[in-house]
C-alpha positions as CSV (number, residue, x, y, z in Angstrom):
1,X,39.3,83.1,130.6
2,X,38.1,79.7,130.8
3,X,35.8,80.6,133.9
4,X,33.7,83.1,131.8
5,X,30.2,81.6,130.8
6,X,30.6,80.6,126.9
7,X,28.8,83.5,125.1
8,X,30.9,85.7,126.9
9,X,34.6,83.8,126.0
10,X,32.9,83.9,122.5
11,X,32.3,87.8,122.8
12,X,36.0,88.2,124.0
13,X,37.9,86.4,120.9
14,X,38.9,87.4,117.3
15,X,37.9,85.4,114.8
16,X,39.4,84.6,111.3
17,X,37.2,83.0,108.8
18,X,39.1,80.4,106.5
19,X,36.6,79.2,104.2
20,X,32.7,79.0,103.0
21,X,30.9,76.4,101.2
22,X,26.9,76.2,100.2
23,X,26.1,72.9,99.7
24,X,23.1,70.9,98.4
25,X,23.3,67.3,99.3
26,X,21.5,63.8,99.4
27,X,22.2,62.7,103.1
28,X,25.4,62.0,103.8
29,X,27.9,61.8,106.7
30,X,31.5,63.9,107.0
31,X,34.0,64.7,109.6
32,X,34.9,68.6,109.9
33,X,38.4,69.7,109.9
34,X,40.4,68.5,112.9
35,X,42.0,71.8,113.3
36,X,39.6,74.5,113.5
37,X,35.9,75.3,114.4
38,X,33.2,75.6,112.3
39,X,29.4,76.9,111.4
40,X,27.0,74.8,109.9
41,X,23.9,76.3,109.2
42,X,20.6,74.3,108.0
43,X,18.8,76.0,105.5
44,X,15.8,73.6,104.9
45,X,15.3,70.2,105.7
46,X,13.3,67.5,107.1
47,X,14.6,64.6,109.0
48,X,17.2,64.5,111.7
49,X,20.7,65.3,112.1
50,X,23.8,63.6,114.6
51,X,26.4,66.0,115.7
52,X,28.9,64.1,117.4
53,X,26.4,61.1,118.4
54,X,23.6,63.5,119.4
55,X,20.6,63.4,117.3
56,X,18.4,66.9,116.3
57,X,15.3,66.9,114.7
58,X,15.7,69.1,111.3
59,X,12.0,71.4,111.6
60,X,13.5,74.8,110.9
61,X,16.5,76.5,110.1
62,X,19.4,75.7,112.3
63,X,23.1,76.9,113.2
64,X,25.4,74.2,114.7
65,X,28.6,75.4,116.1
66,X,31.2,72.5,115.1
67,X,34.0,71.9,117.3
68,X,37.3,70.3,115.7
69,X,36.9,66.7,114.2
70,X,33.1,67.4,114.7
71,X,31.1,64.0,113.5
72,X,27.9,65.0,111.1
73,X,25.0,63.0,110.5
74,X,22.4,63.7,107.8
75,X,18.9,61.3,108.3
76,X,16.6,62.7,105.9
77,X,14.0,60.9,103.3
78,X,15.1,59.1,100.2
79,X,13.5,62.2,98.2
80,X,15.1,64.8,100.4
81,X,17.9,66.8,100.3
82,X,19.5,69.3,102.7
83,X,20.6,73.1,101.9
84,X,23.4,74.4,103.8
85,X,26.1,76.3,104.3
86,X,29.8,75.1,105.9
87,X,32.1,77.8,108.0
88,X,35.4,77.3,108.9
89,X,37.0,79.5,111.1
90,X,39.8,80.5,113.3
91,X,39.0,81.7,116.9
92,X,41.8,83.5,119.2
93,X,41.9,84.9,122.8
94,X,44.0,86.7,125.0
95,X,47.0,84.8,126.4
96,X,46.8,87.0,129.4
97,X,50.2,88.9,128.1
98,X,49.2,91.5,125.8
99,X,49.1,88.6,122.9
100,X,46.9,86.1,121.4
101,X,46.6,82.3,121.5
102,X,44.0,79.6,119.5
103,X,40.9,79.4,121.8
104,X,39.2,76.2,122.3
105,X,36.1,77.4,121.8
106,X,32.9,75.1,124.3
107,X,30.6,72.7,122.9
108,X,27.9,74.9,121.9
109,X,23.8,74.3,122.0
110,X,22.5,74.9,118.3
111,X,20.6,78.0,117.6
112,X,17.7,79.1,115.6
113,X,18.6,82.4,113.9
114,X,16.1,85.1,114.8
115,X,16.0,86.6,110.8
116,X,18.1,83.5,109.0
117,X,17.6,85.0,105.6
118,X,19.9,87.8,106.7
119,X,22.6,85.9,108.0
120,X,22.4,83.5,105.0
121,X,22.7,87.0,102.8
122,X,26.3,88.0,104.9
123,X,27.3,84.0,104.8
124,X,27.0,84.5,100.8
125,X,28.6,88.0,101.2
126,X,31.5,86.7,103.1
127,X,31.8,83.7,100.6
128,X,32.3,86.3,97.4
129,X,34.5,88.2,99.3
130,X,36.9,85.3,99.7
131,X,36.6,84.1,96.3
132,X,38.4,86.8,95.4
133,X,41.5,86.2,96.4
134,X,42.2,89.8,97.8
135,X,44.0,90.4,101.2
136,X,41.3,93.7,102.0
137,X,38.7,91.6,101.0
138,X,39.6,88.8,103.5
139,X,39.9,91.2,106.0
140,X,36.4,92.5,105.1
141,X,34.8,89.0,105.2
142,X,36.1,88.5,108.6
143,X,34.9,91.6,109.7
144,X,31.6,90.9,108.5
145,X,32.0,87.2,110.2
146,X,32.9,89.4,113.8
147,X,29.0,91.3,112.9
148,X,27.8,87.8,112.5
149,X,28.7,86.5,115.6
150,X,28.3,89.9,117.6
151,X,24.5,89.8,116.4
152,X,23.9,86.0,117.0
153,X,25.7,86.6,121.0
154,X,23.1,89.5,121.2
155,X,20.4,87.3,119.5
156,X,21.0,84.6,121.7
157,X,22.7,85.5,125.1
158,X,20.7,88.6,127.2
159,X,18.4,86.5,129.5
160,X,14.7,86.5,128.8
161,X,13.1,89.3,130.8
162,X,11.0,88.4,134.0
163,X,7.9,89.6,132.8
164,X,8.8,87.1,129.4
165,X,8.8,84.2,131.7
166,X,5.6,84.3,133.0
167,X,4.6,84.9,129.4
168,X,5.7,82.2,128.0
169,X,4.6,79.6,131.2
170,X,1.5,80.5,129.9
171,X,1.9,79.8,126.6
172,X,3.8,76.5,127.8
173,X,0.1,75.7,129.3
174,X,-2.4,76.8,126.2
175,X,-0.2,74.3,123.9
176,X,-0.5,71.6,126.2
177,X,-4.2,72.3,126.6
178,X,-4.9,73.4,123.3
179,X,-2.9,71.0,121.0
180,X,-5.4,69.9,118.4
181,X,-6.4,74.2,117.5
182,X,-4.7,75.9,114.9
183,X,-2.1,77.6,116.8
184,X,0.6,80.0,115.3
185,X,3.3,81.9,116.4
186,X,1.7,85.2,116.3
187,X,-1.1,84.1,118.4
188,X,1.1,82.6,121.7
189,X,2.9,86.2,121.3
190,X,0.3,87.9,121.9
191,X,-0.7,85.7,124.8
192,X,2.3,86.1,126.2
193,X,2.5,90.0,125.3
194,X,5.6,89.8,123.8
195,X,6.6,91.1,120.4
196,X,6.4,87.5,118.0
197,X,10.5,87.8,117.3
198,X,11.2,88.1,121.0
199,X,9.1,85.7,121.8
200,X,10.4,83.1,119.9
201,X,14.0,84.1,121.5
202,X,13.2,84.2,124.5
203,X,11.1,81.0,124.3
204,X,14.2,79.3,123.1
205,X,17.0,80.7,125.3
206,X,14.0,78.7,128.0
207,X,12.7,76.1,126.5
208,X,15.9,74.9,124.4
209,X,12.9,74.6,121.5
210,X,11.2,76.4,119.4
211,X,7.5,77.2,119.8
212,X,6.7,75.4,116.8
213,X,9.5,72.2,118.3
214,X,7.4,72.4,121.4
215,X,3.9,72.2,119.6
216,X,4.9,69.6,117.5
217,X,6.6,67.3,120.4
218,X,3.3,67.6,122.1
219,X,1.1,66.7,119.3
220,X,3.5,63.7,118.4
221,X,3.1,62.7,121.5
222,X,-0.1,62.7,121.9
223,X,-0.3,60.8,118.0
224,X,1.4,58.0,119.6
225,X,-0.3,57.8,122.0
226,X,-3.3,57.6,120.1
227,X,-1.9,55.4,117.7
228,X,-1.5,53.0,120.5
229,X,-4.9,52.4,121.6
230,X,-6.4,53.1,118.7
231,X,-9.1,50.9,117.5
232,X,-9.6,50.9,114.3
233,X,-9.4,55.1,114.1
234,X,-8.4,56.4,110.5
235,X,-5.3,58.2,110.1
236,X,-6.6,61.1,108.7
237,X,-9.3,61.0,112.5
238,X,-6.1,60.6,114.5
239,X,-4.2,63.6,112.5
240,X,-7.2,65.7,113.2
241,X,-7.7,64.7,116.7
242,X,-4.0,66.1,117.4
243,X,-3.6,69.2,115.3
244,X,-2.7,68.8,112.0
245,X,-5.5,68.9,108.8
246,X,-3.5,67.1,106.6
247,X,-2.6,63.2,107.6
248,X,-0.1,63.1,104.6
249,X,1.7,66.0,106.1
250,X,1.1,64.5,109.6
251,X,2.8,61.0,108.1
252,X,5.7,62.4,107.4
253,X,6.5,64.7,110.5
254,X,5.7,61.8,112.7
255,X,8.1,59.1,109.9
256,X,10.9,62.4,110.9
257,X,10.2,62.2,114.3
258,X,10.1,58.7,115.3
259,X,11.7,57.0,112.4
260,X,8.8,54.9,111.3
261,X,5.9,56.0,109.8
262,X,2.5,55.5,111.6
263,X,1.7,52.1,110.6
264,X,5.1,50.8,111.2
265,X,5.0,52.3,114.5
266,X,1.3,50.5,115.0
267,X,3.0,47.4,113.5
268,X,6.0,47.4,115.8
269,X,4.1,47.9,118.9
270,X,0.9,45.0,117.3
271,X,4.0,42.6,117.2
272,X,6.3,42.2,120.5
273,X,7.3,45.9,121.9
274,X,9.1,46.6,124.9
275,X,6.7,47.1,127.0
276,X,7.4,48.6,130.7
277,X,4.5,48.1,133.8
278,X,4.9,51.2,135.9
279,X,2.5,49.4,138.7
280,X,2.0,45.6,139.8
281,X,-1.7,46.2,138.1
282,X,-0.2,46.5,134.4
283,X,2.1,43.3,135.2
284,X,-0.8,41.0,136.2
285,X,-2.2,42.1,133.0
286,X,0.6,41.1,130.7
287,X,1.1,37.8,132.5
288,X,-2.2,36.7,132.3
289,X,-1.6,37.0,128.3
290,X,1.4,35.1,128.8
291,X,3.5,38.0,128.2
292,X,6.7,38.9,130.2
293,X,7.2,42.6,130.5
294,X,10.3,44.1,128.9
295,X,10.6,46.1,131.9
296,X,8.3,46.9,135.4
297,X,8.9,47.7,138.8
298,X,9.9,45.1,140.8
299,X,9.6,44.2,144.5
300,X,8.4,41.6,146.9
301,X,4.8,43.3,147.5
302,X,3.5,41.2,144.6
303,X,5.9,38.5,144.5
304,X,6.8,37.3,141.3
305,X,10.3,36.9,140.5
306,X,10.1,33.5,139.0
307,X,7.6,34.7,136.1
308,X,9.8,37.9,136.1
309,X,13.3,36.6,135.4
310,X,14.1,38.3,132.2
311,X,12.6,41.9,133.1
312,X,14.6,44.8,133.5
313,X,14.1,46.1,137.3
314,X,13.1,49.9,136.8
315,X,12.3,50.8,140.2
316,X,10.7,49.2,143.7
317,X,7.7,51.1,144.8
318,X,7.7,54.2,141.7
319,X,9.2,53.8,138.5
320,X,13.1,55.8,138.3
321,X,13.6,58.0,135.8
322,X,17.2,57.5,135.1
323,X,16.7,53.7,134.5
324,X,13.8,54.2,132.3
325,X,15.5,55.9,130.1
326,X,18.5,53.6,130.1
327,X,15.7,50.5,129.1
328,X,14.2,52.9,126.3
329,X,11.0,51.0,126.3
330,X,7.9,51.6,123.4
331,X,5.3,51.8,125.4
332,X,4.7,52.1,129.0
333,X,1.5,51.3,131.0
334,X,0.5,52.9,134.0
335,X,-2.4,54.2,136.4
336,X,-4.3,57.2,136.9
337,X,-6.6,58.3,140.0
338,X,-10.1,60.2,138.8
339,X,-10.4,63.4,138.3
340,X,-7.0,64.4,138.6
341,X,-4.2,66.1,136.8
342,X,-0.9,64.2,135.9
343,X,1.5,64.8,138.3
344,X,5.0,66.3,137.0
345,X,6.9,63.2,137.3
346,X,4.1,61.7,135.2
347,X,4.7,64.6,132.7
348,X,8.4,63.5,132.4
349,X,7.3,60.1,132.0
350,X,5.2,61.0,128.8
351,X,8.5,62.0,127.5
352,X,10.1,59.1,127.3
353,X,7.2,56.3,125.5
354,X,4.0,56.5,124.5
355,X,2.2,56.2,128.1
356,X,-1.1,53.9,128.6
357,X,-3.0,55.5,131.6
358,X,-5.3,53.1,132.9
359,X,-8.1,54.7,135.1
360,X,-9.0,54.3,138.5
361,X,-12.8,54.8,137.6
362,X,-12.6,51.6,135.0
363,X,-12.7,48.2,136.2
364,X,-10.0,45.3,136.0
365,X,-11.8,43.6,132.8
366,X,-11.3,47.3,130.8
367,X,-7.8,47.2,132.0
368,X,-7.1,44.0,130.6
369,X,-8.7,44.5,127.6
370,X,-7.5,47.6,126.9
371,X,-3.6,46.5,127.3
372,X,-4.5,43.0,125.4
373,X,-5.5,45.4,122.2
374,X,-2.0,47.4,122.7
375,X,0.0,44.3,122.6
376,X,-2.5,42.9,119.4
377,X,-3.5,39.9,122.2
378,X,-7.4,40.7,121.6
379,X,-8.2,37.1,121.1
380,X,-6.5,35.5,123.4
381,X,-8.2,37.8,126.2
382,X,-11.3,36.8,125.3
383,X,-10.7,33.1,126.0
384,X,-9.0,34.1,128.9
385,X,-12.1,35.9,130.1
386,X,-14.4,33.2,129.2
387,X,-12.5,30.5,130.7
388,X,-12.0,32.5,133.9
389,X,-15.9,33.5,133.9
390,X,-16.5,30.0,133.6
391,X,-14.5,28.6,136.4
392,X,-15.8,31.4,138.6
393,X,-19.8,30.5,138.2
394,X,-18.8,27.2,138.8
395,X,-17.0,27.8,141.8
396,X,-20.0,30.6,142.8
397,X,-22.7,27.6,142.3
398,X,-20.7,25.0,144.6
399,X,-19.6,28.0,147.6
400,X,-23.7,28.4,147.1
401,X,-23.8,25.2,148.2
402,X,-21.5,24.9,151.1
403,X,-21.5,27.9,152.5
404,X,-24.9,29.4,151.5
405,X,-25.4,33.0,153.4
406,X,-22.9,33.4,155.2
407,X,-20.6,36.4,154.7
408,X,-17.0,36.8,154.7
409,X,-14.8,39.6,155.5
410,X,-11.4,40.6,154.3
411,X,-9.1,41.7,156.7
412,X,-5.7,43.3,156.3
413,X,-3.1,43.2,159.0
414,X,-0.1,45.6,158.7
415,X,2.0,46.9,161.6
416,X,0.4,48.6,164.2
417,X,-3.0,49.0,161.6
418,X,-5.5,47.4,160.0
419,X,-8.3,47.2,157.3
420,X,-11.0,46.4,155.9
421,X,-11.1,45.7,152.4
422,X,-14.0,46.3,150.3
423,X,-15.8,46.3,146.7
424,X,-12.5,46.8,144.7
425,X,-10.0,44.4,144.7
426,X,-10.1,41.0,146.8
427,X,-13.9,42.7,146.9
428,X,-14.2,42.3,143.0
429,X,-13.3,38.6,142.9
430,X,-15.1,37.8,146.4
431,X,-18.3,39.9,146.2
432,X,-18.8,40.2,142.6
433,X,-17.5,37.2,140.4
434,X,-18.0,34.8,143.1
435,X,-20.9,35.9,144.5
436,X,-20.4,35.9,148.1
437,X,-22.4,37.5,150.7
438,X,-21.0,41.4,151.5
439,X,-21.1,41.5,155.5
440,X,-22.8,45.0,156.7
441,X,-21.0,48.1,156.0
442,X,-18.7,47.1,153.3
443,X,-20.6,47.8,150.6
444,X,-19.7,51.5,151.2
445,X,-15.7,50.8,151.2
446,X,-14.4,50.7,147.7
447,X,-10.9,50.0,147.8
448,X,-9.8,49.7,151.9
449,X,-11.0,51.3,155.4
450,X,-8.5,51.5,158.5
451,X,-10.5,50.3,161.5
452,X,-9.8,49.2,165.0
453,X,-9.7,46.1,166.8
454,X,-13.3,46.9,168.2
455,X,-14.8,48.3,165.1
456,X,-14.3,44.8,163.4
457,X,-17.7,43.8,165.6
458,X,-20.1,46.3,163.9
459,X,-19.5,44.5,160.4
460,X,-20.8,41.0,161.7
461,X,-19.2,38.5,159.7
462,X,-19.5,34.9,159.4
463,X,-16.3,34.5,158.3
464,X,-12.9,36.2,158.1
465,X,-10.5,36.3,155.7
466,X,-7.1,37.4,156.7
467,X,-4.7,39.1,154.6
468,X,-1.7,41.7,154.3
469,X,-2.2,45.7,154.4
470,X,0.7,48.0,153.5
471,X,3.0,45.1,153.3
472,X,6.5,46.4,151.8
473,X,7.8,43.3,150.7
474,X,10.5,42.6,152.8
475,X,10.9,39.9,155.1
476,X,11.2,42.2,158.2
477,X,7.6,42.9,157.2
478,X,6.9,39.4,157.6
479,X,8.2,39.1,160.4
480,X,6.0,42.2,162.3
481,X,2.9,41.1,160.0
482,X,3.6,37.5,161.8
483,X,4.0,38.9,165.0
484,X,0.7,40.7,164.9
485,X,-1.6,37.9,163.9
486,X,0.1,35.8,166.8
487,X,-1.1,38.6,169.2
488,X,-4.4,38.2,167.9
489,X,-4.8,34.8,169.7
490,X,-4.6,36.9,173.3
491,X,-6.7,39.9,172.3
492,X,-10.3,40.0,173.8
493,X,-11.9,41.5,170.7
494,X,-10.5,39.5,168.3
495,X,-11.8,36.8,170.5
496,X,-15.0,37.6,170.6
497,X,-15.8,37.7,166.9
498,X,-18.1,35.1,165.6
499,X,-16.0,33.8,163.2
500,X,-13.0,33.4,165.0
501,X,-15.4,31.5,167.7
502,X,-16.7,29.5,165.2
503,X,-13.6,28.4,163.6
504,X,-14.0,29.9,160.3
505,X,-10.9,32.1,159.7
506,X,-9.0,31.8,156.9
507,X,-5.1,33.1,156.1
508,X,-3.4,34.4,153.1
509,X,-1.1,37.0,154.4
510,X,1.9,34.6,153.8
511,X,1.2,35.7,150.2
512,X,1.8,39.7,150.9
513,X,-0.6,41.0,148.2
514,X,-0.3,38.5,145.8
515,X,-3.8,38.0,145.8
516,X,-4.8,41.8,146.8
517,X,-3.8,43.2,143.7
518,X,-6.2,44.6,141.2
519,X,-5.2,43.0,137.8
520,X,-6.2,39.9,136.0
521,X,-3.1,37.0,137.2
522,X,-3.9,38.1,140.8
523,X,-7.7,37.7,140.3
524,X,-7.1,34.2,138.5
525,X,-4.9,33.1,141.6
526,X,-7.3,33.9,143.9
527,X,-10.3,32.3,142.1
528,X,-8.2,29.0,142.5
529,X,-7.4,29.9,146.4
530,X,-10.8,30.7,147.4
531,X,-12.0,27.1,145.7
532,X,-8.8,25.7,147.9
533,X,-9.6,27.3,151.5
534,X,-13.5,26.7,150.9
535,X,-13.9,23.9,149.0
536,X,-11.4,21.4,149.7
537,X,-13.5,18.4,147.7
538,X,-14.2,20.1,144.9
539,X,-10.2,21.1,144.5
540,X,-9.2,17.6,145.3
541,X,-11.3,16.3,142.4
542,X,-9.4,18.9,140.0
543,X,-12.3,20.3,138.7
544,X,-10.3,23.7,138.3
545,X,-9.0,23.0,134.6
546,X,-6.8,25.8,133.9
């Protein structure tokens, strides 16, 4: 018996029902009978609910099955209330003998009753019928209870039809795509071409949600979103801007959702949230406004586990899932490539904090900006900015002076490859803030080109600038990174470039890509190495105030 899936071991027991209560309550919290199962059916409600620890949001009518000593959890409003109704019953099965045991009954998902009114009408039935204290009309209530259940397991348990899946894929798209329209029920029906009733079955026997759940979870998660880089936007504009026309309706779905309302949320994030760094760019960021992330991924590419020593390790090249959600962080900033659409792992990721997506088409300053307003830091990036665009024109005037025209070229050395790197990156400190000369070609790379040996001739470069490519932070990486530049010393080619003739190459490899990445600490750091390797005097007479 215990093999069968659950709606059919609840399709082969008897049930007795014991007792019915409708109840109309400020929130509370009670434990159900140790003994016997139970119903508890949401009438109307906002807020949330715990059964046994796990937490529901309360946006329609609802029917919990309660196992023994089940744990209940009202969270609604101060103003609210919640009407319900409370079944206890008895459920037996077959003891495989000809008789009949007490069935422990499985842990249950909740439901949403296709036509609740009706099945509130034969709850209220049921309860008169034991009021009256007669043994036919007991019987009678628990043969209206068996219709009860037989029309939920039919409700509820026949798989959607194929044709139904497709349908409601595509509905799964519109909402995301269509979020801030006017959207009812009726209308993704007939998208999907499915009757609306069966829709919104079959929709929940796939989705686990309602359509209307599923809206709303994308709309609030789009409000936080908004809410967290929003500059100054009304909350009536941000209410608008994700689907719903009134923001005092929109205030209180989102308070129900998230359990503050939207300027606490703003507040809480304004004033020292977790904050996880999906990429090494979003954790330069937050350390050049002396913040320490909450939580990022962690490895010895970008090498910084001294500034890092109270972060929570999420991952080493791609954020994991599974420890993300263990840090629960309340905001997460990561990186998005141009013209491309998130990825499903990014989806998920949306799921679990309001996500910053920083573009690939913006530069390094909009990053940093753009994070200092989420973390309320605005100020301080602007001093950070101007001291940093001071120290580089300073060091731009005096490489003027010592190295005039010549050009330098950034080289990365990896294992068995290497690159050039160009306008993006080492390119934005190099090229742009500091003003040094772009040898030929490079001004068509933006972030790196693989060349050969030989094809480092055609770019005619003063000097050289060696670096790591596609270093993966371990020390076995060093090693073969090592190993490589040594073999440059017997290569012909490498020989024969002018800068290496002339003496004028310059290492920073030992680093890994320290100095390579694209965020504001790494861009600092190598504004003070570039003064070091070049200008020797004008470091030694600590002219670089920090």
């Amino acid at each position: 018996m215990h093999g069968l899936d659950p709606f059919t071991r609840l399709a082969s027991c008897l049930y007795r029902v014991l007792d019915i209560q409708h109840e109309t309550a400020c929130p509370l919290e009670y434990q159900h009978d140790n003994s016997h199962d139970g119903w508890l059916l949401i009438h109307a409600a906002e807020g949330r609910i715990a059964v046994n620890g796990r937490t529901y949001s309360l946006r329609q009518p609802t029917l919990f099955w309660l196992t023994p000593g089940a744990t209940v959890q009202f969270f609604l409003p101060a103003e609210d209330q919640a009407a319900y109704d409370r079944v206890r019953f008895q459920a037996f099965e077959s003891d495989g003998h000809g008789g009949l045991v007490p069935a422990h009954l499985p842990n249950l998902e909740p439901i949403s009753p296709g036509n609740v009114d009706s099945l509130a009408e034969k709850i209220r039935e049921a309860k008169q019928m034991l009021q009256r204290g007669d043994a036919w009309e007991a019987m009678r209530a628990n043969i209206l209870f068996q219709e009860m259940i037989l029309g939920l397991l039919r409700e509820h348990a026949a798989p959607p039809k194929p044709d139904a899946k497709r349908g409601i894929a595509l509905t799964l798209s519109y909402m995301e795509e269509h979020y801030p329209a006017a959207i009812s029920r009726e209308q993704l029906a007939r998208l999907a071409g499915l009757q609306p009733d069966y829709y919104s079955r079959a929709f929940k026997k796939l989705v686990r949600l309602s359509p209307l759940e599923y809206l709303t979870g994308i709309r609030m998660k789009h409000a936080r979103q908004l809410l967290v880089q929003s500059k100054g936007e009304s909350l009536r504009t941000i209410a608008h801007k994700v689907g719903f026309s009134d923001e005092f309706y929109f205030s209180r779905r989102f308070k129900a959702e998230t359990g503050h309302s939207p300027a606490a949320f703003v507040k809480k994030i304004r004033s020292g949230c977790k904050i996880a760094a999906l990429n090494h760019q979003a954790t330069g960021h937050l350390l050049a406004l002396g913040i320490e992330p909450y939580a990022a991924v962690v490895n010895g590419a970008f090498p910084l586990s001294a500034r890092l020593k109270r972060t929570i390790a999420i991952g080493d090249s791609f954020p994991d899932l599974e420890k993300l959600v263990r840090a629960q962080p309340d905001v997460m900033v990561t990186r998005i490539l141009p013209e491309r659409e998130p990825t499903a792992k990014e989806k998920l990721l949306e799921q679990i904090a309001p996500t910053v997506a920083l573009s690939q088409a913006d530069d390094w300053r909009t990053h940093f900006q753009t994070i200092a307003s989420i973390v309320g830091k605005e100020e301080r990036a602007r001093e950070w900015l101007e001291r940093y665009d001071h120290q580089a024109a300073e060091i731009r005037r005096q490489l003027q002076r010592v190295i005039g025209d010549e050009s330098i070229l950034v080289v990365g050395i990896g294992v068995g490859k290497m690159c050039v790197y160009g306008m993006r990156n080492v390119g934005a400190v190099l090229y742009g803030d500091l003003g040094v000369q772009v040898p030929k070609g490079v001004a068509e790379i933006g972030h790196y080109r693989e060349v050969t040996m030989a094809g480092l001739t055609a770019f005619e470069a003063d000097r050289i600038l060696v670096t790591s490519y596609r270093h993966d932070g371990s020390k076995r990486m060093d090693e073969a990174v090592g190993k490589e530049i040594t073999a440059l010393s017997s290569c012909t080619e490498w020989q024969g470039l002018q800068a290496v003739q002339t003496g004028k190459v310059s290492f920073l490899h030992d680093a890994r890509h320290l100095y390579t990445s694209y965020n504001a600490h790494s861009h600092d750091l190598l504004l003070q190495k570039m003064a070091q390797l070049l200008l020797p005097a004008f470091a030694d007479h600590n002219l670089l105030t920090r």
